[in-house]
C-alpha positions, -999 to +999 in steps of 0.1 A: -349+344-117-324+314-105-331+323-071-375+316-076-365+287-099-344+273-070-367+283-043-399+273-064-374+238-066-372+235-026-404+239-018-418+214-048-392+186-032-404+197+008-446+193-001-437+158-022-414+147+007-441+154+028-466+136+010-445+108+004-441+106+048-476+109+054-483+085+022-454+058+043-466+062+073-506+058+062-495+023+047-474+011+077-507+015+097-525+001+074-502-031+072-502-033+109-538-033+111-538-061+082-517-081+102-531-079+138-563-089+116-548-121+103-528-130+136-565-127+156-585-148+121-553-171+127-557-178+166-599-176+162-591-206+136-567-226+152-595-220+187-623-235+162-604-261+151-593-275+188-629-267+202-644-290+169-618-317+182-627-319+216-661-321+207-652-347+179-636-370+206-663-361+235-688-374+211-673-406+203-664-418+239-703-408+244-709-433+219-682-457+227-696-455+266-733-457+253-746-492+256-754-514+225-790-516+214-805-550+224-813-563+188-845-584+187-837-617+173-860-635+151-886-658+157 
């Protein structure tokens, strides 16, 4: 009977170290994913940010450049 209890014991520990790899190996992936997500919201961001910027500062030479309104003086 020690020799099913020990063989019974084996194959227990070889399906839950199994498991456990696949288990790993699932969440490494899914980290990965998770950060090649954040590293591409990261960079779209940062683009936005410089793109909102340039516009910013095109917009204000525009009306820097503009000329003034002739104001009507009163008579």
């Amino acid at each position: 009977m020690d020799i099913n209890v020990t063989a019974n014991s084996k194959k227990s520990r070889d399906q839950a170290e199994t498991f456990f790899s696949k288990t790993q190996t699932q969440s490494m992936a899914l980290n990965r994913i998770i950060s090649e997500h954040d590293a591409v919201s990261q960079a779209r961001e940062a683009k936005t940010a410089r793109l909102r910027e340039l516009r910013l500062e095109k917009e204000a030479d525009e009306l820097r450049a503009a000329p003034a309104p002739k104001s009507k003086g009163k008579r």
